[in-house]
C-alpha positions as CSV (number, residue, x, y, z in Angstrom):
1,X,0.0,0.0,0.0
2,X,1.6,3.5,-1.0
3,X,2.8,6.1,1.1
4,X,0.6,8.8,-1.2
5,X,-3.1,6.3,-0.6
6,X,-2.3,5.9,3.2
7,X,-1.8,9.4,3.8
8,X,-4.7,10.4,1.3
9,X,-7.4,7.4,3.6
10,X,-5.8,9.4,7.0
11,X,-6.5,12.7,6.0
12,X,-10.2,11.4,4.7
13,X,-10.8,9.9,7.6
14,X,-8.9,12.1,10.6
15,X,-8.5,10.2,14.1
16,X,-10.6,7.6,12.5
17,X,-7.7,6.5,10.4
18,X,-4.9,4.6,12.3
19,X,-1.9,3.2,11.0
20,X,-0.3,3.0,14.6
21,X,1.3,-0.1,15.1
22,X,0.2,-0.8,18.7
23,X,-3.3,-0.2,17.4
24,X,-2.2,-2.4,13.9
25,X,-1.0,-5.3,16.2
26,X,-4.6,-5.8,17.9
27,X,-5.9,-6.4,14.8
28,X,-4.1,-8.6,13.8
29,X,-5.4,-12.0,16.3
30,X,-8.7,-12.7,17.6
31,X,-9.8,-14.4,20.5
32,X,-8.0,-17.8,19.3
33,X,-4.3,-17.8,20.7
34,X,-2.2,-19.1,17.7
35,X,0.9,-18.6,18.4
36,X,3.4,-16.1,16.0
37,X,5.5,-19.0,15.0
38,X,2.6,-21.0,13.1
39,X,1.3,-17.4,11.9
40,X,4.2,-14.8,10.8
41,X,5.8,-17.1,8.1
42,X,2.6,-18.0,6.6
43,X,0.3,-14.8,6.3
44,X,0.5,-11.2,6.9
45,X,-2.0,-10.5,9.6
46,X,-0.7,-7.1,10.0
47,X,-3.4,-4.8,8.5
48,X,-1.6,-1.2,6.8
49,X,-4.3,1.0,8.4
50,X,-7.4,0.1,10.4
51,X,-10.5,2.8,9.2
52,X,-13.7,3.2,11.4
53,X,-16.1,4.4,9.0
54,X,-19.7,5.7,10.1
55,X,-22.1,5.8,7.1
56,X,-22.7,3.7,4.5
57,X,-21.3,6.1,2.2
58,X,-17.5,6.1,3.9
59,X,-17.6,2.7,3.6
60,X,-18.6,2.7,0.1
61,X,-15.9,5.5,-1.0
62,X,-13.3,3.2,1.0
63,X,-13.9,0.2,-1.0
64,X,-14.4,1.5,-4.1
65,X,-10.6,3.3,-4.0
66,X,-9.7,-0.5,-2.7
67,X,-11.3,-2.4,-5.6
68,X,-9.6,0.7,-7.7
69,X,-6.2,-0.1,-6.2
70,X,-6.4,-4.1,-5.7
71,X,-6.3,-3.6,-1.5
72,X,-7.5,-6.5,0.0
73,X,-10.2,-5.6,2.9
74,X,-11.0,-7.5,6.2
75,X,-14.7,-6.0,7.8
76,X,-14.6,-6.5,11.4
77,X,-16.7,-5.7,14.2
78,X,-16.6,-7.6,17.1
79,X,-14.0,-10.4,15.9
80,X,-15.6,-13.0,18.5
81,X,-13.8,-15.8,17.0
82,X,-11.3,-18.4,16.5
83,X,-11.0,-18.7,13.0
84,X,-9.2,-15.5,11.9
85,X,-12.7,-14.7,9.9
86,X,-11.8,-10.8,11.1
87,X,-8.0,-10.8,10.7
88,X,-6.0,-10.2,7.5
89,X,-4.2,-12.6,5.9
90,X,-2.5,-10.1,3.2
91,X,-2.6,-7.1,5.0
92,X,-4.3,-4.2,3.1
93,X,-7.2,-2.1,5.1
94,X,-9.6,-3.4,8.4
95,X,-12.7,-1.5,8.4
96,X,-14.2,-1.8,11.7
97,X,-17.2,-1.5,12.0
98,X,-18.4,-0.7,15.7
99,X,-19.5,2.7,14.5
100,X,-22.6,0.8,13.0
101,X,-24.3,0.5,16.1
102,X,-27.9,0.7,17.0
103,X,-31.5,0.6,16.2
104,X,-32.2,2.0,13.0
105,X,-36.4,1.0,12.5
106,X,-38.5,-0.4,14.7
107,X,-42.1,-1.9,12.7
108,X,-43.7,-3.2,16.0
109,X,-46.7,-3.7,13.5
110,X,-45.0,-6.0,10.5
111,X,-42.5,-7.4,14.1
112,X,-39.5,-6.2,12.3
113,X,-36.7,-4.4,13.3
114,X,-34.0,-2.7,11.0
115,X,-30.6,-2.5,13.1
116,X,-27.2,-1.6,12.3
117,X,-24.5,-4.4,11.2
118,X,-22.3,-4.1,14.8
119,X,-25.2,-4.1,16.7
120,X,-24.3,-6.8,19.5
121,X,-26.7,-9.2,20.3
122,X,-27.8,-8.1,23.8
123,X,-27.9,-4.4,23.0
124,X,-30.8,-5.9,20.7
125,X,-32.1,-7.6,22.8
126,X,-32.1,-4.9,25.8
127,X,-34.3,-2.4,23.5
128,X,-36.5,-5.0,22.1
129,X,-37.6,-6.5,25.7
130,X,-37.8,-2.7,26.4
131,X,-40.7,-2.5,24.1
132,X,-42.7,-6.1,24.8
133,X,-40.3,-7.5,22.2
134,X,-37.5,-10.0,21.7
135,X,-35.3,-11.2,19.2
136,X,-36.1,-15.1,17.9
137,X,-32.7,-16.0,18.2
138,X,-29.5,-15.2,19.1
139,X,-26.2,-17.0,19.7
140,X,-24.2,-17.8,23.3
141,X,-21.7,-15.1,22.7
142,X,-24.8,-12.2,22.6
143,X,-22.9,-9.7,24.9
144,X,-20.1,-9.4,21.9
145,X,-21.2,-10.9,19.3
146,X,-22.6,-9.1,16.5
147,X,-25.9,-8.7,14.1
148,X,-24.3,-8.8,11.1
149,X,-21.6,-10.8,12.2
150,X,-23.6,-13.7,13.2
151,X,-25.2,-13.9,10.1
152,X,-22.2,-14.0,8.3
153,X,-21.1,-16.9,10.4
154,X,-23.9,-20.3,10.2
155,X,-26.3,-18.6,12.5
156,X,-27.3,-21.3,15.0
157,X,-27.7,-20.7,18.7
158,X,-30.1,-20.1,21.5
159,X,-33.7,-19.9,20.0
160,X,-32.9,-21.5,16.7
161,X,-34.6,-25.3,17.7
162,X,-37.8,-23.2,17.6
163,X,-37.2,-20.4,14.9
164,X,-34.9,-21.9,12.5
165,X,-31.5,-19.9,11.9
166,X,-30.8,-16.8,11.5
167,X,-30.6,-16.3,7.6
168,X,-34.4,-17.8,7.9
169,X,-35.7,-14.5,10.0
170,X,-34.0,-11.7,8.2
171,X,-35.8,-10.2,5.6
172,X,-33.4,-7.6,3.8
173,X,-29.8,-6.4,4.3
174,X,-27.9,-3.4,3.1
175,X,-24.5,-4.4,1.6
176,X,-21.5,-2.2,0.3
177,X,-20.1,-4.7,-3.1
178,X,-16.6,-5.0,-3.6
179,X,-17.3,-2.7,-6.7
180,X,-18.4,0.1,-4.0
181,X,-22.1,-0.1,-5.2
182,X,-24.3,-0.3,-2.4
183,X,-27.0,-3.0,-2.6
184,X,-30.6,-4.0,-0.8
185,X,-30.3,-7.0,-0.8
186,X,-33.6,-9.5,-0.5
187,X,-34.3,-13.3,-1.2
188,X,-35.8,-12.4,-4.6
189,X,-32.8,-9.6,-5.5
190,X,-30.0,-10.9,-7.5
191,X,-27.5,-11.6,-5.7
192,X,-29.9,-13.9,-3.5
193,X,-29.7,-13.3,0.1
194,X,-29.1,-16.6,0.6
195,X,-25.6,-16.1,-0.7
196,X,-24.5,-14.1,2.3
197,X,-25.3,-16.3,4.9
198,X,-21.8,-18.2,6.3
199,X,-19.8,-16.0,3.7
200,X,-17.6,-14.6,6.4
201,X,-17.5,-11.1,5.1
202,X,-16.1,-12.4,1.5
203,X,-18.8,-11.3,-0.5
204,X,-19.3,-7.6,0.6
205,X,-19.5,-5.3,3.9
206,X,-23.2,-5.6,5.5
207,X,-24.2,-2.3,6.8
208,X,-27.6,-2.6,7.7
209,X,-30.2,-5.6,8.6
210,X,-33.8,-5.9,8.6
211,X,-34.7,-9.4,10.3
212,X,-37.9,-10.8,12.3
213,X,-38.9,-10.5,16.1
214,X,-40.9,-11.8,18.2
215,X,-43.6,-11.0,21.4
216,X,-41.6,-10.9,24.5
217,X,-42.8,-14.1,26.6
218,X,-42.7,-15.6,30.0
219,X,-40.6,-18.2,30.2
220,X,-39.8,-22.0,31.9
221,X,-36.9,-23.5,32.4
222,X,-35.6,-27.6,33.6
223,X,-32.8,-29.0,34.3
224,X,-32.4,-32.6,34.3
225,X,-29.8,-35.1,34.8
226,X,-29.4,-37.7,32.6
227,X,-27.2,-41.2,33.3
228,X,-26.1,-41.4,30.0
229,X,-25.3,-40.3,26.3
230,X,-28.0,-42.7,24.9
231,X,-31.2,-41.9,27.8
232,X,-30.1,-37.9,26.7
233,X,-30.6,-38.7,23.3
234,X,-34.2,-40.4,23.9
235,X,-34.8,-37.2,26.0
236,X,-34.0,-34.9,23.5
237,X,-36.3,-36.9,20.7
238,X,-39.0,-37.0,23.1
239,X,-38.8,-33.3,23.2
240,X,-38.0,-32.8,19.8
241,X,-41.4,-34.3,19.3
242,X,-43.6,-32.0,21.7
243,X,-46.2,-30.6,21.0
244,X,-44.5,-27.5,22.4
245,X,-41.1,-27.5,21.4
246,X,-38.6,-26.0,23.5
247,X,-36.9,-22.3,22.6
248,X,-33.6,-24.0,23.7
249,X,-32.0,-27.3,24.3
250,X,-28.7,-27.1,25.4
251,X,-26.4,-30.4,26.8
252,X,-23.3,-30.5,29.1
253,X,-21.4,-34.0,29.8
254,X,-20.1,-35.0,32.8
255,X,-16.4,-33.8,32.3
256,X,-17.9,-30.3,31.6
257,X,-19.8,-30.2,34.5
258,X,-17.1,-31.2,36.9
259,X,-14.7,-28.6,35.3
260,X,-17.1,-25.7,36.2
261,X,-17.8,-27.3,40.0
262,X,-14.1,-27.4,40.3
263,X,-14.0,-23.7,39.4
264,X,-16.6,-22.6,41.5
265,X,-18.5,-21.8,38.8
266,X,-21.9,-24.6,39.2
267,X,-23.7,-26.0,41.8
268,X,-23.8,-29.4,40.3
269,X,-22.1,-32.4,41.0
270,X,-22.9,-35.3,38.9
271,X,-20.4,-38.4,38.5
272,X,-22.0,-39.5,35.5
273,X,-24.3,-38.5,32.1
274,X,-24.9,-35.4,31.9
275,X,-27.1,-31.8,32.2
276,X,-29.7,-31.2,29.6
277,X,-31.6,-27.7,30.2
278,X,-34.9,-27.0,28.8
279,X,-36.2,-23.5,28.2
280,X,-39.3,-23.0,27.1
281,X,-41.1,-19.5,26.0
282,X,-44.7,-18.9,25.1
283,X,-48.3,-18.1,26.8
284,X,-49.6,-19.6,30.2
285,X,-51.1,-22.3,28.7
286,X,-48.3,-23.5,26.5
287,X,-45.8,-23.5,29.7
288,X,-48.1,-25.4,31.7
289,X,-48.6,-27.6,28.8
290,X,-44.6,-27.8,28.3
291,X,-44.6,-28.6,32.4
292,X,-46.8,-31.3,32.1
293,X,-45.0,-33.0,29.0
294,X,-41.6,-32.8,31.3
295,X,-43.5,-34.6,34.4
296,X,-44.4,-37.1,32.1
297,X,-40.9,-37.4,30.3
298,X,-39.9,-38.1,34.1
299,X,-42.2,-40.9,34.4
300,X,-41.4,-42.7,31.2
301,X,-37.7,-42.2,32.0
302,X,-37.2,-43.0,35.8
303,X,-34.0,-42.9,35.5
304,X,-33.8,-38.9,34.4
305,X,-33.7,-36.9,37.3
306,X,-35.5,-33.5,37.6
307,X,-32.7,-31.0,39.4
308,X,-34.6,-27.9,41.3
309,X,-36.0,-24.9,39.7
310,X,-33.2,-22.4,41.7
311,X,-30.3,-24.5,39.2
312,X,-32.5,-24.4,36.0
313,X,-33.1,-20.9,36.3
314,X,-29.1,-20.4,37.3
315,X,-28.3,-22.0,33.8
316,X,-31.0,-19.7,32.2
317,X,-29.0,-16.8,33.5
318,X,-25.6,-18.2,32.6
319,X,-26.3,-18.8,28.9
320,X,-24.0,-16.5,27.6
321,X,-21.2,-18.1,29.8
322,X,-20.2,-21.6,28.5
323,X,-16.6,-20.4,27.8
324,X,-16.4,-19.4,31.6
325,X,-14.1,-23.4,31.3
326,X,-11.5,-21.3,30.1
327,X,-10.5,-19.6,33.4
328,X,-9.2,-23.6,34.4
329,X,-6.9,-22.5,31.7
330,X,-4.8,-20.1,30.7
331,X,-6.6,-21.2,27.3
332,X,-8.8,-23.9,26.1
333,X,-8.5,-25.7,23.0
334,X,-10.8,-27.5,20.9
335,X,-13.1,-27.9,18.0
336,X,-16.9,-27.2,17.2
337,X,-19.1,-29.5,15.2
338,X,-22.0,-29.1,13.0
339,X,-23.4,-32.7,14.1
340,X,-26.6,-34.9,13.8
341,X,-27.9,-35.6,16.7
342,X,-28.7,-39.6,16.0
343,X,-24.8,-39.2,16.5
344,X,-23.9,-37.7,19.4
345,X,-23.9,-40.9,21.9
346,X,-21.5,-42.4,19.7
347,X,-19.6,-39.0,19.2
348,X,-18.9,-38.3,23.0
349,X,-17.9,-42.4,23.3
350,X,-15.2,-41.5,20.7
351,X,-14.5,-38.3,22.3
352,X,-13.7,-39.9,26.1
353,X,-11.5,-42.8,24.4
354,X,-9.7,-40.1,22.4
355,X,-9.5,-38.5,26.0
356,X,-8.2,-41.8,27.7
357,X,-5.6,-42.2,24.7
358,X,-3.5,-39.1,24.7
359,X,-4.4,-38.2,28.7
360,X,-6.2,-35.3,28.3
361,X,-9.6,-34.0,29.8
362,X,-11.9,-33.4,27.5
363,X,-15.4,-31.7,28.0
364,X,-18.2,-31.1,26.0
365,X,-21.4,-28.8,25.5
366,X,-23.6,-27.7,23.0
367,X,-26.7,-27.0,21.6
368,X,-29.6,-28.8,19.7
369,X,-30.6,-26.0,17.2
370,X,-32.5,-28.1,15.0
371,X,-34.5,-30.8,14.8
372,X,-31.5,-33.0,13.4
373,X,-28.6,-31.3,13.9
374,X,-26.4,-30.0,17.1
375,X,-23.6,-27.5,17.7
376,X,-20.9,-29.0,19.9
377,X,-17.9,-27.8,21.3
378,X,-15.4,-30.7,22.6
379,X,-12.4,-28.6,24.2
380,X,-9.3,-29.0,27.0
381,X,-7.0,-27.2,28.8
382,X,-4.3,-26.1,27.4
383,X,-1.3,-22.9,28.1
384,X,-0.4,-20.9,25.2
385,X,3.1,-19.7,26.7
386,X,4.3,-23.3,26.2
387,X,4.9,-23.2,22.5
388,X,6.0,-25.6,21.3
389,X,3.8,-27.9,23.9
390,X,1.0,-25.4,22.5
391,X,1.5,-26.6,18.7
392,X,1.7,-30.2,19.6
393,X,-1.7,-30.1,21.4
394,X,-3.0,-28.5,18.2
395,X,-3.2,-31.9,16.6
396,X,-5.5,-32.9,19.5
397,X,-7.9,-30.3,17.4
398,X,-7.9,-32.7,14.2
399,X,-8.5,-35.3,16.1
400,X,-11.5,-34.0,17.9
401,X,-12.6,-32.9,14.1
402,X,-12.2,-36.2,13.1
403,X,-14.4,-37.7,15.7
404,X,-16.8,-35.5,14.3
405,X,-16.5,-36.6,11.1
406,X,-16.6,-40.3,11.7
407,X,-20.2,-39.5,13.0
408,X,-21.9,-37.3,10.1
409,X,-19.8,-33.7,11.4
410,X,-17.9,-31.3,10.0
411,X,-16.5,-28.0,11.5
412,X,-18.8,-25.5,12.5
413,X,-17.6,-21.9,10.8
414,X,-14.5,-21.7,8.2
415,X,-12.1,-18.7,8.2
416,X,-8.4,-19.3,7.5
417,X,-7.7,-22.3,10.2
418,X,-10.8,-24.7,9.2
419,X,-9.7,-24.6,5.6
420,X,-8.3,-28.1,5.5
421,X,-11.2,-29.4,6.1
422,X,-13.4,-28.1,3.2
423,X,-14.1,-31.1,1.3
424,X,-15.7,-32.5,4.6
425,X,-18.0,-29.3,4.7
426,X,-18.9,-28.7,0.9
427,X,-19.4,-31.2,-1.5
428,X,-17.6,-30.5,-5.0
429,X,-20.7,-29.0,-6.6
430,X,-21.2,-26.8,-3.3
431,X,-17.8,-25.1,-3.7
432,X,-17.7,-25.3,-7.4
433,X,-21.3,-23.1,-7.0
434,X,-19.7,-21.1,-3.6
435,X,-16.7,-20.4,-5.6
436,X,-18.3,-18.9,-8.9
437,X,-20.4,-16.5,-6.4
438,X,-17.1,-15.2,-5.1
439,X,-15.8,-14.7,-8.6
440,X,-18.8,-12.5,-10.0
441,X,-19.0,-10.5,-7.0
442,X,-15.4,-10.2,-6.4
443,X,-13.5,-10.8,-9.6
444,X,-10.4,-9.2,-7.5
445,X,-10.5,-11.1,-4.9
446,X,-10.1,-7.9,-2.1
447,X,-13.0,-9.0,0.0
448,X,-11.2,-10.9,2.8
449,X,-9.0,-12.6,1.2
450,X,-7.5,-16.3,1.8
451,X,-11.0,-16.9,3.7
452,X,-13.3,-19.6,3.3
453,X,-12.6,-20.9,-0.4
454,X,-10.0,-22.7,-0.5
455,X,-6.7,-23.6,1.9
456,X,-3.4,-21.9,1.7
457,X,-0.5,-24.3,0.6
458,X,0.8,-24.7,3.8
459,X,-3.1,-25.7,4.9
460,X,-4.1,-27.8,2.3
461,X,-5.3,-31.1,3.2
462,X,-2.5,-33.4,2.3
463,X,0.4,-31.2,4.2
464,X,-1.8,-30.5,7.5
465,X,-3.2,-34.1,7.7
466,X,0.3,-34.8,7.5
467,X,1.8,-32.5,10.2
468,X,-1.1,-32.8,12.2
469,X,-0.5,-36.5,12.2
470,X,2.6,-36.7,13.1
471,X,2.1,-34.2,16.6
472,X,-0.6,-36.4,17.3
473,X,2.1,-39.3,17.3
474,X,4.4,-37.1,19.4
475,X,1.9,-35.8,21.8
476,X,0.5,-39.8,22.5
477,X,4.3,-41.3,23.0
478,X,5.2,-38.0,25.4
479,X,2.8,-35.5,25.8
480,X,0.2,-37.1,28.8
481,X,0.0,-35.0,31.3
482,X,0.7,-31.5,29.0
């Protein structure tokens, strides 16, 4: 990037401008600790100059002079996770976009709202319940993750088992191209909207959303304990069946459990199974109805224990807290699965013999969000100042990936690190089809580059199988006990 464009962008944009390189540094990670050594000889994750826009406009004029001068461009807002989907891999500009905050239209009539892109989830949700309202869904990291940023990612969390994902509620979005043109974009424009969801910010900058709401509702909540992997899957099919289905459905195993007792951080003290939490929303009558379903879940299933109200409610308020685990740290490790449910008895047996074979604790959550399919994290303890400790236990990632794959999964959310693994995500015709979008929209290639589409060498499958492979060999002859 020229001396002449960077000073040109600064005096543009002022003190919104910043090529500082204190300021250039935090932009350049996210929350997943990788360390330098597996990052500074492979990509350049230093941005040139980080740019807070605040209208659509500046960011249109900023990409336009980027798709002029062949800069590649990283949107970020609140960069909450592990996949370097916010960090640059070539450099070029960040536009950060926490200037795009806030409520823009509220339609209490049509139960719309029109919000901002860096609108975090529980600002939403704060000024909807304000108003009798609530958002249908939003995902566990609510305090800091983003509107626009979810929907980018797959868009399964809390609330989705009952109102599908999120690229199912929104109804419009306002888009900055990689040309510059700004778009309103709709499931019947060209491009679809459809085409945005899981891009990862490849395909354009959303500015704006408009996406369905809901009445705000009383609530009911359960928590039960279950012996075993297979009882919680009859549980969970039992519910999934209800008349009333539940608004959330969320599973922790044993080892997960006893992580957070150890921590001080739950009441519960189980030796084995597991916790499933049931939240319900919806009218009197559909809560008691829900109520009476559990008490009758409880009969058929003696075995299930019904834990008190105070703990169910506790969970309920912790939702947003699942990666509390990592203060057992310093970090956690781990990988997230897109994963049917039929599977995951037979997952989390895999799981606990891949924990018994390299002598590592593994614990597992997640959440049903669909009537087939589950989000779960399987992660361990792990400290990031032991490099080269650090890297080895990297390969314990794969492996918990693998797992997943054995059983129907594949990675939940791309970015630069889950590249390997693309031909488990996508079949060919997928990525032949998710690769042609990119090229129309972004014949350059300057929208977040080296994301999502297809590995970098040092990434592709053969070589990190490979290396990945052989730590895995390393860490099970030496490593128990790391």
């Amino acid at each position: 990037m020229s001396k002449m464009l960077l000073q040109s962008i600064q005096e543009e944009f002022g003190n919104r401008a910043s090529s500082s390189l204190m300021e250039r540094e935090l932009y350049s990670r996210d929350l997943g600790p990788v360390p330098a050594l597996l990052v500074d000889p492979l990509f350049h994750t230093m941005p040139d100059l980080i740019v807070r826009p605040r209208t659509t406009e500046e960011v249109a004029t900023l990409v336009r002079l980027c798709c002029a001068e062949g800069i590649p461009v990283t949107p970020r807002a609140g960069a909450t996770t592990v996949f370097f989907d916010a960090v640059p891999v070539k450099g070029g500009i960040v536009i950060d976009l926490n200037e795009f905050s806030g409520v823009v239209a509220l339609d209490a009539a049509g139960m719309t709202v029109t919000v901002k892109a860096a609108t975090p989830w529980s600002d939403l949700e704060s000024y909807l319940n304000a108003r009798g309202l609530a958002c249908k869904s939003v995902p566990s990291s609510a305090p800091a993750a983003t509107v626009g940023g979810w929907l980018c990612m797959m868009g399964y969390g809390i609330g989705s088992l009952k109102y599908g994902s999120l690229i199912s509620q929104v109804r419009a979005i306002e888009a900055v191209m990689p040309d510059g043109t700004v778009q309103r974009i709709s499931r019947t424009s060209d491009p679809s909207l459809d085409w945005f969801a899981a891009s990862e910010g490849t395909l354009g900058v959303i500015t704006e959303i408009e996406l369905e709401v809901r009445a705000l509702t009383s609530m009911q909540h359960f928590l039960l304990h279950v012996p075993d992997n297979r009882r919680a899957l009859l549980v969970m099919k039992m519910l999934l069946g209800a008349k009333i289905r539940p608004y959330n459905l969320h599973f922790s195993d044993q080892y997960f459990v006893r992580g957070l007792k150890d921590l001080g951080l739950s009441d519960a003290l189980i030796d084995t199974g597991g916790l499933l939490v049931i939240d319900f929303e919806g009218s009197a009558k559909e809560l008691s109805a829900a109520g009476k379903f559990v008490q009758q879940l409880m009969k058929e299933h003696a075995s299930v224990t019904l834990l008190p109200e105070a703990m169910a409610e506790s969970e309920w308020e912790e939702r947003y807290k699942s990666i509390r685990i990592k203060r057992g740290g310093p970090a956690v490790l781990g990988g997230e699965m897109w994963l049917p449910i039929n599977s995951l008895p037979a997952y989390l047996d895999d799981i606990q013999k891949m924990a018994k074979a390299y002598g590592v604790n593994l614990m597992s959550y997640g959440h049903i969000v669909s009537p087939e399919r589950a989000t779960v994290m399987s992660m361990f303890f792990a400290d990031e100042t032991k490099t080269l400790q650090y890297i080895i236990n990297l390969s314990l990632v794969k492996k918990i990936q693998d797992a997943g794959y054995r059983h129907g999964g594949c990675p939940y959310g791309i970015g630069l690190w889950n590249t390997p693994y693309l031909r488990r995500i996508y079949t060919s015709s997928q990525l032949k089809d998710l690769k042609a979008r990119k090229r129309r929209l972004d014949p350059q290639g300057i929208m977040n580059p080296g994301k999502v589409y297809r590995p970098p060498f040092m990434l592709n499958a053969l070589n990190f199988y490979l290396g990945m492979e052989v730590f895995a060999l390393i860490r099970r002859a030496f490593g128990k006990g790391w």
